[in-house]
Every structure is written in structure tokens, then in C-alpha cells.
ROKE-868983 format. One line per field, with one value per residue (C-alpha): x, y negated, z. Coordinates in Angstrom, 3 decimals. Each point is the difference from the previous one (the first is absolute). Layout:
N
u <- c(X|...);
v <- c(Y|...);
w <- c(Z|...);
This chain:
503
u <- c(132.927|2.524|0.840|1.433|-3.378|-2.353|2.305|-0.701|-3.731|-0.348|1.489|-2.251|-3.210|0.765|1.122|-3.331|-2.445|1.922|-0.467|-3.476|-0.662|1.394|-2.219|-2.695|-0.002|-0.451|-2.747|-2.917|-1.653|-0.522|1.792|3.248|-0.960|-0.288|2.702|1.725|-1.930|2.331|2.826|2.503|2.930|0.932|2.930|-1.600|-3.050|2.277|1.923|-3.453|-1.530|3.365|-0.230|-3.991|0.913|2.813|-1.639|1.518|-0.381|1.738|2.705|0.154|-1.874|1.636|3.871|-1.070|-1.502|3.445|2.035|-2.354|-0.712|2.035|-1.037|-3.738|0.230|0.676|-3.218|-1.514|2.026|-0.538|-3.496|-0.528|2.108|-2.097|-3.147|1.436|0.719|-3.016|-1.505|2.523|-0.998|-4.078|-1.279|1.693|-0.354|-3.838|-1.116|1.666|-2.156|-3.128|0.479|-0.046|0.554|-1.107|-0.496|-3.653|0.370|1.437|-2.569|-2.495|0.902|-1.177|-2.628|-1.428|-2.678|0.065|0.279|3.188|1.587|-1.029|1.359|3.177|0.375|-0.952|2.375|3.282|-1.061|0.084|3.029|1.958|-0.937|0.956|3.364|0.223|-0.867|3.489|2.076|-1.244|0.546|3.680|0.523|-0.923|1.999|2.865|-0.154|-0.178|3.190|2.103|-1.162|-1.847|-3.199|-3.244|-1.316|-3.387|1.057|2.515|-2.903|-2.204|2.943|0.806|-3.985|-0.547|3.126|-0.842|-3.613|1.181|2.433|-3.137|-2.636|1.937|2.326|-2.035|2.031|3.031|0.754|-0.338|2.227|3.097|-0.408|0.316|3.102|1.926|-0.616|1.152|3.580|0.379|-0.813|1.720|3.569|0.068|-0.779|2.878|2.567|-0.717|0.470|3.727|0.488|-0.763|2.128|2.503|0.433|0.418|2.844|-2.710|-0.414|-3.352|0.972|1.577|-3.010|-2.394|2.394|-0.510|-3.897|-0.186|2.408|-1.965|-3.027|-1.715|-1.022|3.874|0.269|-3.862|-0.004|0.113|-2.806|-3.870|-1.949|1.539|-3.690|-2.150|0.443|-2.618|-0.140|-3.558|0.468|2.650|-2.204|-2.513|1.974|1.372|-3.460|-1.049|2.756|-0.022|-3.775|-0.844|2.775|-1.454|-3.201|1.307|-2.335|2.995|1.831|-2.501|-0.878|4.189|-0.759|-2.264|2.956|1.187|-1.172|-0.183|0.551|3.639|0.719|-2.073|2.464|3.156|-0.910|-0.551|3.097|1.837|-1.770|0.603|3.949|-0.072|-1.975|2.509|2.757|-1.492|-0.666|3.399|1.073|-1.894|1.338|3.268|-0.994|-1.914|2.990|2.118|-2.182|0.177|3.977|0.828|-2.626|-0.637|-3.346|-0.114|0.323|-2.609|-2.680|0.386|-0.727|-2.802|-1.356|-1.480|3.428|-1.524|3.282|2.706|0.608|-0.079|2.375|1.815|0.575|0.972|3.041|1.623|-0.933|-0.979|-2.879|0.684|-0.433|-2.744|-1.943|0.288|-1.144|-2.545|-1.511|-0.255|-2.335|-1.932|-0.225|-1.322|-2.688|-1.021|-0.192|-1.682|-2.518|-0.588|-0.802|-2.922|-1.420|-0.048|-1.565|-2.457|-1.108|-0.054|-2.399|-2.291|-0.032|-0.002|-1.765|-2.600|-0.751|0.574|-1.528|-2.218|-1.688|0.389|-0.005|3.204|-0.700|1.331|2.048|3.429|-0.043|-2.552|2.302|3.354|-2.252|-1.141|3.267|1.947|-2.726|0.919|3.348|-0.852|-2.216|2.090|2.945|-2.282|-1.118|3.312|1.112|-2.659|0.567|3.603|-0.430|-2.842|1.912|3.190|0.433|-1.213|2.500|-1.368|1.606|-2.978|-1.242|2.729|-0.257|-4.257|0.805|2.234|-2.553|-2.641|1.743|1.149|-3.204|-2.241|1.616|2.151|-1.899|-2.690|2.669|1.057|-3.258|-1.376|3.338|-0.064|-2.785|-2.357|-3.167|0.184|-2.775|-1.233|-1.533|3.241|2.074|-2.701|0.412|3.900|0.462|-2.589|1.401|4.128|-1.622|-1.415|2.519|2.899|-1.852|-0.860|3.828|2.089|-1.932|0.588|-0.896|-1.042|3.109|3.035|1.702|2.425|-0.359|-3.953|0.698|-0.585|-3.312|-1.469|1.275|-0.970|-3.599|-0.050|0.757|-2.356|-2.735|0.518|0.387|-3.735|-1.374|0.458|-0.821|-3.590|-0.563|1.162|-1.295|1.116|-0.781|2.551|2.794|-0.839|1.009|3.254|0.665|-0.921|3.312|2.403|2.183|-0.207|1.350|2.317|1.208|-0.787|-2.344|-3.346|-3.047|-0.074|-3.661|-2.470|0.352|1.093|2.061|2.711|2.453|3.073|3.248);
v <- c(-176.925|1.872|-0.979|3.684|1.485|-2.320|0.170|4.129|-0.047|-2.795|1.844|2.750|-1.535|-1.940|3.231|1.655|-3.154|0.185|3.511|-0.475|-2.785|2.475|2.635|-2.347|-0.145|3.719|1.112|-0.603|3.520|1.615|3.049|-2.592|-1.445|2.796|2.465|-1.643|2.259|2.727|-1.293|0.220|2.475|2.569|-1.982|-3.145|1.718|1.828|-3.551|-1.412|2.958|-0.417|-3.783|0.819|2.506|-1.675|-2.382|-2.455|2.506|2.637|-2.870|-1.906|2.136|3.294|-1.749|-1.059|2.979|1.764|-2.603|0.041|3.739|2.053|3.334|-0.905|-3.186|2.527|2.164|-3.452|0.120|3.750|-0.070|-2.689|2.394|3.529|-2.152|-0.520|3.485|0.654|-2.519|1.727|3.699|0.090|-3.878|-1.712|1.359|1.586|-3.587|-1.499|2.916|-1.002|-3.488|-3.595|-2.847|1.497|2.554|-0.669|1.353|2.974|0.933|-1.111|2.913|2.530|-1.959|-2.864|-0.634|-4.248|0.163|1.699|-2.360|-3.030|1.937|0.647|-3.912|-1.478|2.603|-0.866|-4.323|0.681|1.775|-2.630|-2.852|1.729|0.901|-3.905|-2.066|1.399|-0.372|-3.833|-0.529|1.737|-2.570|-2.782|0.477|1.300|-3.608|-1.427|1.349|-0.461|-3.480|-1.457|-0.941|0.159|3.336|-1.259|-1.452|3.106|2.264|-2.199|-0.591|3.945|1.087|-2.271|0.702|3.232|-0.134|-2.029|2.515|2.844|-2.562|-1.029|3.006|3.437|3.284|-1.379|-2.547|2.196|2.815|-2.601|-1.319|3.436|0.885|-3.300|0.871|3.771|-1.303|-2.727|2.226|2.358|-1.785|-1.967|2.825|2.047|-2.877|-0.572|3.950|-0.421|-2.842|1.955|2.873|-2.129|-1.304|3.599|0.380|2.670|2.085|1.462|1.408|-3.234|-1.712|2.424|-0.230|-3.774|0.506|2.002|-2.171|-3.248|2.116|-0.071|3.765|0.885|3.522|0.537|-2.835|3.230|1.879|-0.436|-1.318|-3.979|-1.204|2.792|1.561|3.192|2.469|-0.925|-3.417|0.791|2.558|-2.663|-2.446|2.041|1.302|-3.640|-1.237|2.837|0.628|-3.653|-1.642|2.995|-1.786|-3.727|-1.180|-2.388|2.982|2.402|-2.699|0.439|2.626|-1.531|-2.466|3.073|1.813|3.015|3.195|0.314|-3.358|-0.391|3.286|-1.517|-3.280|1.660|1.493|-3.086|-1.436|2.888|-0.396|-3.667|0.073|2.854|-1.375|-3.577|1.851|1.294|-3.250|-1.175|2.175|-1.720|-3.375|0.966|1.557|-3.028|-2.110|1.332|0.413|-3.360|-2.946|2.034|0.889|-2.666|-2.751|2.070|0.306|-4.161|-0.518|2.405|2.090|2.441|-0.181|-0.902|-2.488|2.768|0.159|-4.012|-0.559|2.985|-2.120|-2.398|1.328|1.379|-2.094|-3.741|-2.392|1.366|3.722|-0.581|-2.126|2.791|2.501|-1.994|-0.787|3.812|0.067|-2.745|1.698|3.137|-1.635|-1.912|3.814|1.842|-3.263|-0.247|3.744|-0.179|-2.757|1.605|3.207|-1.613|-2.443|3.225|2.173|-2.912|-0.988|3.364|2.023|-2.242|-2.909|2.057|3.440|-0.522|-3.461|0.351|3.950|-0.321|-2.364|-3.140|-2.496|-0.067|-4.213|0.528|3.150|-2.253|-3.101|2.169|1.684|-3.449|-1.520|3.675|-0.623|-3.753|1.435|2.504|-2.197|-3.126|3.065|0.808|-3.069|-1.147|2.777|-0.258|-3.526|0.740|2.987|-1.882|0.596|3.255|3.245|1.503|3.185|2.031|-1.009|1.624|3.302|-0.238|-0.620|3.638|0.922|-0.230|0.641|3.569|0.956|-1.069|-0.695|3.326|2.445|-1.392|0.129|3.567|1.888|-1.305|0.804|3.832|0.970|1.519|-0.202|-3.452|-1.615|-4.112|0.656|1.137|-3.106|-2.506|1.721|-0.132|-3.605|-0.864|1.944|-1.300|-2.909|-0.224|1.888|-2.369|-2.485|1.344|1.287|-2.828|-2.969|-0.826|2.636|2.469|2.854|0.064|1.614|-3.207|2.314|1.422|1.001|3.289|-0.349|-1.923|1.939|3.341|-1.335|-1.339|3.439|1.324|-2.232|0.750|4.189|0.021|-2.074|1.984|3.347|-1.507|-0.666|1.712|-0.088|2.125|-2.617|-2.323|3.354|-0.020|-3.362|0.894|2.301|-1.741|-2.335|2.531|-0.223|-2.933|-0.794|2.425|1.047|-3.589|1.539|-1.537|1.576|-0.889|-1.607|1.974|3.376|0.658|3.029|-1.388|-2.477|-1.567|-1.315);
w <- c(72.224|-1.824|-3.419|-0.990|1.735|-2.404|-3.280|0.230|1.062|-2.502|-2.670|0.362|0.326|-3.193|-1.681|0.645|-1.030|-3.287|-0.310|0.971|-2.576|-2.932|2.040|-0.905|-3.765|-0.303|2.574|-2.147|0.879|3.127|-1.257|-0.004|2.911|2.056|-1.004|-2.738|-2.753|1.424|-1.616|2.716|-0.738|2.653|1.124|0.569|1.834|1.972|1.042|0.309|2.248|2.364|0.710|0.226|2.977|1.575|1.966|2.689|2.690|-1.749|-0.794|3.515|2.311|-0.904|0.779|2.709|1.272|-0.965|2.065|2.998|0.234|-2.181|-0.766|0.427|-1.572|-3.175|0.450|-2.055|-2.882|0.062|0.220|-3.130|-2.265|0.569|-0.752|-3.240|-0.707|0.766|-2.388|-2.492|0.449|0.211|-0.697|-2.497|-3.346|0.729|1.072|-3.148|-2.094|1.493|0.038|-1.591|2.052|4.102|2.503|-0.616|-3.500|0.863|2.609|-2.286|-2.265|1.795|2.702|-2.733|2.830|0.170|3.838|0.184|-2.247|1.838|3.598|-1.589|-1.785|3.893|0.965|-2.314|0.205|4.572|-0.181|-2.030|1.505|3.379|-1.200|-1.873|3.232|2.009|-2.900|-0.705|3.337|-0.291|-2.838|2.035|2.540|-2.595|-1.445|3.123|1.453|-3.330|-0.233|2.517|-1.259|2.079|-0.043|-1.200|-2.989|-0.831|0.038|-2.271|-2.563|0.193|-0.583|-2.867|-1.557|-0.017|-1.206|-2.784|-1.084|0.243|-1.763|-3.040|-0.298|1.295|0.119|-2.588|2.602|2.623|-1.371|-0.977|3.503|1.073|-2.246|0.916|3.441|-0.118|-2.159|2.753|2.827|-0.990|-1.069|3.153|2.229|-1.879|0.344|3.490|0.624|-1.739|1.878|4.184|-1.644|-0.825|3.518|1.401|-2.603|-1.840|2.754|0.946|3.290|0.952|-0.513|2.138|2.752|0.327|-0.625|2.858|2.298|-0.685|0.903|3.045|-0.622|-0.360|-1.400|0.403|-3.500|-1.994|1.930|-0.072|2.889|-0.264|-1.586|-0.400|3.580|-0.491|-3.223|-0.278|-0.752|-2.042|-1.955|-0.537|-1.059|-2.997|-0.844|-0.007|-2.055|-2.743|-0.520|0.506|-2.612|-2.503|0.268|-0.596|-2.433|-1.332|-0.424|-1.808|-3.070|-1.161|-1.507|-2.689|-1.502|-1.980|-3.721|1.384|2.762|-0.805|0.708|2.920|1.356|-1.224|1.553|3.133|0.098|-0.780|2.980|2.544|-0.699|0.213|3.247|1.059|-0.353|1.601|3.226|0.585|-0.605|2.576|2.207|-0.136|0.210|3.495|1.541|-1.567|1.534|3.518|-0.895|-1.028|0.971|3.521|1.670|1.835|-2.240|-2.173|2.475|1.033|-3.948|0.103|2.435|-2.787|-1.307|-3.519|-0.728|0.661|-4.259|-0.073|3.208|-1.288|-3.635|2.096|1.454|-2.813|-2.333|1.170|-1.451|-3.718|0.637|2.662|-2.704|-2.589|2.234|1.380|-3.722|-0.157|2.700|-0.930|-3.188|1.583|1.693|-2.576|-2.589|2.990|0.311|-4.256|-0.003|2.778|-1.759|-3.301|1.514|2.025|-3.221|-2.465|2.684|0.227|-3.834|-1.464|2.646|1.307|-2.559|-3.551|1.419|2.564|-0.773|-3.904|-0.511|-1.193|-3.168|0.817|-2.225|-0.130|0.671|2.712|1.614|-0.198|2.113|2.311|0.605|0.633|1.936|2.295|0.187|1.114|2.872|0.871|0.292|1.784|2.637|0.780|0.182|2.896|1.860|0.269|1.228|2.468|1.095|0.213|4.526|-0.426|-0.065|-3.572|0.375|0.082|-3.207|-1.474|1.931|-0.748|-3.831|0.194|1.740|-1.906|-3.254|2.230|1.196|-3.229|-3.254|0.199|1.060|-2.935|-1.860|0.841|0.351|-3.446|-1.789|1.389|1.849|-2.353|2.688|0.873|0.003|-0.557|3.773|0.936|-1.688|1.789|3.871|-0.493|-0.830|2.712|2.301|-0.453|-0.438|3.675|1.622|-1.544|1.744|2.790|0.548|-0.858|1.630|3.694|2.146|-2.419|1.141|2.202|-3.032|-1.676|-3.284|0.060|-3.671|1.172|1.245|-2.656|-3.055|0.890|0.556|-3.157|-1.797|2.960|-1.205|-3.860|0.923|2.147|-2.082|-3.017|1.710|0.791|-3.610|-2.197|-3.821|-2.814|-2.506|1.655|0.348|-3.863|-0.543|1.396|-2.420|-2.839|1.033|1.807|-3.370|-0.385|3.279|0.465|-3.566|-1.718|-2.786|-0.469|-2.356|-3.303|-1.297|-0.836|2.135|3.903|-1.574|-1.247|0.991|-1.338|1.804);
């Protein structure tokens, strides 16, 4: 075990229960304990959405990619940043209008029909705990490497750390965790980008040069065709990445923390340029790592090449630097992880037990229970399967939670935002149908394709589209309009007359 490894992770796991015990004091409504009464500023939600989006993938996976395949090990990072754009230009604010706490409140506003709002709570609870089980289990075996515990009892320490932090401290919790992780990220990525730099005596070219002679791709490091080795797949992969993270459920509930539009656009912003500017960073610490630690030593530590940053830390750096950047991962997993919880425990509590069982009129005490005792099942179901699925390769729950969040929650999402003729039949035979064809797709022997995120979404907007056309209702078209500025121009009508409406 290494002491410098443990004083780091230690540190920040007692950081967070303290912030979670303060946390504690002040959720006493489930306004508070969902999205912090809206009382995040634009800076901090913007901090908040970035360690919510940077998730160890983006972190580990996406160096790694870099270091292993270059140019297409890039097409990642690319793909993660145009989703947010496009969360920026047609979701963000009209979701925030229509909203309180979920996505099932928003489609609720213009389809109140009770079955749609339970298909789109199942929908948001499935795809978190899909995307929670491989980042446990990246925990685990995080903890595991840094300090040699069994990877059965890492896992259980990780999961009800962080259900503790979700039960006790709700969305303030969740959004510190989030902040501390995006400053620590962040400052250790930058540092470790001064410090390959600093080795090539600040020159870029110097350092692409030894990328590409450490490479076994040589001059072809730079070129597409290393991973993805036909357009298709590499078509699909983007689609999958962009539409899918747009649909994140974890992702979509940000943009309640804030008072208002503007802030929900400024914290957006802040978040695009933070993410930005992480993703070229990454970019040098994946050639840096192929530079300095060497491919092969690389793929002996990993064969997914998921410890290129670490071994990378390593080198330049020794146990101290290592350590630090290490915490920041840990840290990232443990933000991503807080953030499905907390979405998955709001759907459930708000969608399904205050609107659907109680017609939306239940207590505030009785709300808070039943949102804790979520979290705790949430966090108990992700624990179990991460330890049943411990053997197993898990990768394909995290391309069926894109999946599904691609080929269901977006197009929802989409159509009911801007398509004037879409109709509740329409929303049911879209979700059903991603819903089948994610499955269908990503399990064993579904496709050929290694990214069939261009099957399944299309059929999901294929679904929603056919299904509309065979029913069609004016009275639902109406509905539309009755919200179109409120959606799109964030006025509502005033009480008393459908006429007139105030800003």
C-alpha cells in the first residue's frame, strides 16, 4: 500500500463526508434536496456541470486512446464536446423553462398522460444505473491498484460512500463534489501538461515527432484508420457519442441548480470552455504518454491503455505527482457516480412516488424519506451488480446506457421541444422502439457494427415520426401552442386569460 496514494484518497473522501454532513443540516425540502432551491450561481453550476460530464473515460480512457491511436483516439474527445454544444444551442435553456426537478416534467408539459411519465422515470432510473455499474467497478479496481485492497471490499467501501454522500446531502453534496473535482481535475491535468512541455524544451513539434517514433503506426499516428478502420464505424461512433451524452439524464437535471435562463446559458458556457480546454489537454498528455512512458510499457499496465495519465504522472513526477493526479480521478468518478444517483433518486421520488402514486400532493417529510431510501437502493443495486459482474468485461453497459439515452431520451427530448405534431403515441413508439433496438444492438450478437449507434437512433426518431403520422390530434398540436413561448421565448400566461403573457 502506498502511504502518498491513501493520504490523497483519504483526504478526499473525508472532505466530501464533511461537506455532506453540512449538506445535511440544510436539505429539509425536496426543492433543496434536489436542486439546491436553484441557488447555484452560474459559475459554480458551470464547475459543477464540467466535473458532472467529465467522467473517468473522458479522463483515462480518452489519454489512452490518444497514446494508443492518435488521431482517432481524438474523434472521443471530439465527439463529447459537440454533444455539449448541442445541449447549449437547442436543449438547455427550453428544458430549464419547462421544468422543475426532471425530464419527466418537461415532457409532462405538453403530454401530462400518467403513462408517459412513468416510461420516461423507468427510462432515466435504467440508464443510470447502467452507466453507475462500470464506473463502481472502475473505482474498485482504481482503489485496488493504488492500494491494494481486495476488489470486493473496494467496491463496497466506494458504493456506500457514495450513497451516503447522496442520502444525507442530495444535489448540494453532489454539486461541491462536482466542483472539487472539476478544480482538481483540472489543476493537475494543467500541471502535468507544463510538466511533458517542459521536457521537449516547449516545443510542440518536438513532441509529435517522438509521438509518432514511439508509435507503432509511425507517420500514419496522425491519420485515421488506427481504431476505427471504416467511415461507418467512425460515423456511428460520433453520432453515438454526441446524441447519446445530450440525453444523459445526469447531465440534463444541471440545469435546474440555477434562478433562472440566463444563468442556466452562462453556466453552460462556463462549462463548454472548461470542457474545451480539458480536451486539448488531453491531447497532450496522450501523445506524452506514448512519448515518454513508451507503448510498450503502457499496454503491459493496461491493455485498454486506461493508466497512460497515471504511468505518465509517474515519470515526471514520482509517487507525489502520481498521487495528486490520481486523487483527481478518483474524484471524477466519485462526481460522475453522485450525479447518477441523484438523478435516478429525483425521477423516482418526484416522478413516480409524488405524481403518479400521490397526484402530486405528497409531504415534504414523506418526499425527503422516499428520496433517501432511492438513493439507498440505487446505490445497494449498483453495488451488487458490480460485484456479481466483477469477471465479466462491462463495456457494453456503457455503450447500451449511450445508447439508450441516444436513441430514446433525445429524440423525446427533441421532437417535444420543436415538433409541433408530435404526438403522446408518437413519444410512447420512440422510447419503445430505442429501447429494443439498444438492446437488441449492443448485446452479443445483436450487429457486426462495434458502434450500432447508427442503427438504433435513427429507429428511435423512426418510431416517434410514424407513430405520430398515424395519429394525429389537433387538440394535442393545440397544446403545443399553448407552450411554444414558453419554451422557446421563456414567457408563460398570466392567470386568468390564455391572451396574455408576461416574461
Amino acid at each position: 500500500m502506498n502511504l502518498t496514494h491513501l493520504i490523497f484518497l483519504a483526504a478526499i473522501l473525508v472532505g466530501i463526508l464533511i461537506i455532506t454532513h453540512w449538506a445535511a443540516k440544510t436539505n429539509t425540502t425536496p426543492q433543496q434536496f434536489y436542486i439546491v432551491s436553484g441557488n447555484l450561481t452560474a459559475t459554480q453550476n458551470g464547475l459543477a456541470i464540467a466535473g458532472d460530464f467529465i467522467s473517468a473515460a473522458s479522463f483515462l480512457g480518452i489519454t489512452g486512446s490518444i497514446a494508443f491511436y492518435g488521431f482517432d483516439g481524438f474523434l472521443y474527445a471530439v465527439g463529447f464536446l459537440v454533444s455539449y454544444l448541442l445541449l447549449l444551442f437547442f436543449i438547455a435553456e427550453p428544458i430549464r423553462r419547462l421544468g422543475t426537478y426532471t425530464l419527466g416534467d418537461v415532457i409532462a408539459a405538453r403530454f401530462p398522460e400518467r403513462p408517459i411519465r412513468l416510461m420516461v422515470s423507468l427510462n432515466t432510473i435504467t440508464i443510470c444505473v447502467l452507466y453507475m455499474v462500470p464506473q463502481l467497478m472502475a473505482a474498485g479496481l482504481f482503489i485496488q491498484l493504488l492500494l491494494g485492497l481486495d476488489y470486493q471490499i473496494s467496491v463496497l467501501v466506494i458504493g456506500l460512500l457514495i450513497t451516503v454522500y447522496v442520502m444525507f446531502g442530495g444535489m448540494i453534496t453532489t454539486s461541491w463534489v462536482q466542483i472539487i473535482k472539476t478544480v482538481l481535475l483540472m489543476t493537475g491535468t494543467f500541471l502535468l501538461c507544463l510538466l511533458v512541455l517542459a521536457r521537449f524544451r516547449w516545443d510542440p513539434g518536438a513532441l509529435l515527432a517522438r509521438a509518432a517514433a514511439e508509435s507503432p503506426y509511425a507517420e500514419g499516428f496522425f491519420r485515421a484508420g488506427n481504431l476505427l478502420t471504416h467511415p461507418l464505424e467512425t460515423f456511428s461512433l460520433l453520432l453515438t457519442l454526441i446524441l447519446g451524452t445530450a440525453g444523459l439524464p445526469h447531465i440534463l437535471i444541471r440545469f435546474y441548480t440555477v434562478r433562472d435562463q440566463r444563468a442556466v446559458r452562462q453556466s453552460v458556457v462556463i462549462a463548454s470552455w472548461i470542457i474545451g480546454t480539458f480536451y486539448l489537454m488531453t491531447l497532450i498528455l496522450g501523445l506524452g504518454a506514448v512519448a515518454l512512458v513508451g507503448r510498450d510499457r503502457l499496454a503491459t499496465a493496461d491493455p485498454e491503455g486506461n493508466l497512460a495519465a497515471p504511468l505518465l504522472a509517474h515519470t515526471l513526477g514520482g509517487d507525489f505527482v502520481m498521487a495528486f493526479l490520481s486523487a483527481a480521478a478518483f474524484a471524477t468518478i466519485l462526481a460522475v457516480m453522485t450525479g447518477l444517483v441523484i438523478a435516478a433518486t429525483s425521477s423516482f421520488a418526484h416522478d413516480i412516488y409524488n405524481h403518479l402514486l400521490h397526484r402530486g400532493k405528497a409531504g415534504r417529510r414523506q418526499q425527503l424519506k422516499v428520496a433517501r431510501g432511492t438513493a439507498a437502493v440505487t446505490g445497494a443495486s449498483a453495488i451488487f451488480l458490480s460485484l456479481l459482474m466483477e469477471p465479466k468485461n462491462v463495456t457494453f453497459l456503457v455503450s447500451l446506457a449511450f445508447m439508450m439515452a441516444g436513441s430514446t431520451q433525445f429524440p423525446l427530448l427533441l421532437l417535444t421541444l420543436y415538433w409541433r405534431k408530435f404526438t403522446a403515441f408518437g413519444a410512447v413508439a420512440g422510447m419503445i422502439a430505442g429501447l429494443l433496438a439498444s438492446l437488441w444492438l449492443v448485446l452479443p450478437g445483436g450487429t457486426k457494427l462495434e458502434n450500432p449507434g447508427i442503427l438504433a437512433i435513427p429507429l428511435g426518431f423512426a418510431a416517434a415520426v410514424i407513430g405520430t403520422w398515424l395519429t394525429r390530434r389537433p387538440e394535442e398540436e393545440r397544446r403545443f401552442d399553448r407552450i411554444l413561448l414558453q419554451v422557446h421565448a421563456g414567457m408563460e400566461p398570466r392567470k386568468g386569460g390564455n391572451q396574455e403573457w408576461k416574461s
